[in-house]
C-alpha positions in Angstrom: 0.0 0.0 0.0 1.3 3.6 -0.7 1.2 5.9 2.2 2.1 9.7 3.0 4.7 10.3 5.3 3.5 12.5 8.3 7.1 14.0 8.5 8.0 14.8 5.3 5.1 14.2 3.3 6.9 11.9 0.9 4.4 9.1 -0.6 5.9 5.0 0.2 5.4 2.1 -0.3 4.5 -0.5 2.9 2.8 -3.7 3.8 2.6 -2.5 7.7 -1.0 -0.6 8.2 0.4 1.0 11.1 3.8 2.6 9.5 3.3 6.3 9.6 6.5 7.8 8.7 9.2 6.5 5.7 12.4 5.2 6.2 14.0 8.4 5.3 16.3 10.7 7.2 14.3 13.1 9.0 15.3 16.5 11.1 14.4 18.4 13.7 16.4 21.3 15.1 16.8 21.7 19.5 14.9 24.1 20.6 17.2 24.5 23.8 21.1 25.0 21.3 19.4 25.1 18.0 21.6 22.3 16.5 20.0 20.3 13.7 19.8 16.3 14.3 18.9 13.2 12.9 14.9 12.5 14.6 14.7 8.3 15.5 13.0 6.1 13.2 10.1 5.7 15.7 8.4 8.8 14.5 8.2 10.4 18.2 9.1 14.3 17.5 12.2 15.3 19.7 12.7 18.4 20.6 15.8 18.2 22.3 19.3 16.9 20.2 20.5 15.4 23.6 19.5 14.5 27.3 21.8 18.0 28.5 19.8 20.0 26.2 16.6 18.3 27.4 17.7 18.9 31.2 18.7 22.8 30.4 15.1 23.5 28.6 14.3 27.2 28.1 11.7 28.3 30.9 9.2 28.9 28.0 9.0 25.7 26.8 8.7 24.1 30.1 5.9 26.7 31.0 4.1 26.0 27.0 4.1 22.1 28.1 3.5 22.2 31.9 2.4 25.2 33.1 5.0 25.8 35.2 9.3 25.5 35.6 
């Protein structure tokens, strides 16, 4: 079956009814550093490029996703 990618938007080819996202390289860029890096091929969206940047997240992000530091 051909499918869109919800990433990219790139049409694929797949047996697997449940596949969302190609096997492409997709990118996301940190929101705490702003370094570009490669997303995992489980689809999640990161926002963070590394566990440090994801420790040190700007107050407004925490605030946006919690409500509160």
């Amino acid at each position: 079956m051909k499918k869109k990618c919800k990433i990219c938007g790139q049409y694929f080819e797949t047996d697997d009814s449940k596949r969302l996202i190609c096997e492409g390289k997709h990118f996301n860029t940190c929101i705490s550093c702003g370094k570009k890096f490669e997303m995992s091929k489980s689809g999640e969206p990161a926002n963070f490029c590394s566990r440090k940047c994801g420790n040190n997240a700007p107050e407004w992000y925490l605030k946006e996703k919690y409500g509160t530091r």
